[in-house]
N, C-alpha and C positions, 0 to 999 in steps of 0.2 A: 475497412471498418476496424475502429481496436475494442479489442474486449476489455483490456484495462488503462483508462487513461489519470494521471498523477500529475497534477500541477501546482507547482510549489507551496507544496504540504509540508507545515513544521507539524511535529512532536515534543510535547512535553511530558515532563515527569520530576514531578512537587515540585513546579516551578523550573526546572533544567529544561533546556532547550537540546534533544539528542537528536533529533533529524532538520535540516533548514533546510528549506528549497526544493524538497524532490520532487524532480519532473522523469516523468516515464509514460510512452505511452508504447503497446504491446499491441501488436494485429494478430487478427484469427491467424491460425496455424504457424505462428514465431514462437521459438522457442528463446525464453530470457535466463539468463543464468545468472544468482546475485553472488557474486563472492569478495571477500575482505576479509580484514583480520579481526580475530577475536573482539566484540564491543566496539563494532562500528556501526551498528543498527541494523544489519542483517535480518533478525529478528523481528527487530520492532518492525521495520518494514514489512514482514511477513504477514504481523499480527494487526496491520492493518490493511493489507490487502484481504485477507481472512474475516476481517469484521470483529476481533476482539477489540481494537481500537479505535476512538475516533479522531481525523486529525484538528489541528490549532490552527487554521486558516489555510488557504489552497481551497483547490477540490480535486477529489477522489470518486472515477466513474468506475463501475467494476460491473460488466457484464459477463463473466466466467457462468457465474449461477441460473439455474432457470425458474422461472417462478411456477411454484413456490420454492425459495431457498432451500435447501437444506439443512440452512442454522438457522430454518424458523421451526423445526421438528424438537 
């Protein structure tokens, strides 16, 4: 079963394209580690796994949370 599944999810920002393609998917008890250098989306990635973002086509499954979220508080 994965708790987080990512299929080729682009990101924009004022029209830039900073993430193209990502695919991830994450099973219960895996641990994933994101690393790269400085401004290569690390972040952005983050902040869409997290729910600050949303992405520009793909889809993005995120079972981590239980309902009710706790960025619905």
């Amino acid at each position: 079963m994965n708790i987080l599944e990512i299929k080729n999810v682009n990101i924009y920002y004022g029209g830039k394209e900073v993430l193209r393609e990502i695919n991830i998917d994450v099973k219960k008890n895996e641990i994933l580690c994101i690393m790269g250098p400085s401004g290569c989306g690390k972040s952005t990635l983050l902040s869409l796994i997290n729910g600050f973002l949303t992405e520009n086509g793909g889809e993005y499954t995120c079972l981590l949370y239980t309902s009710p979220s706790p960025r619905d508080s």
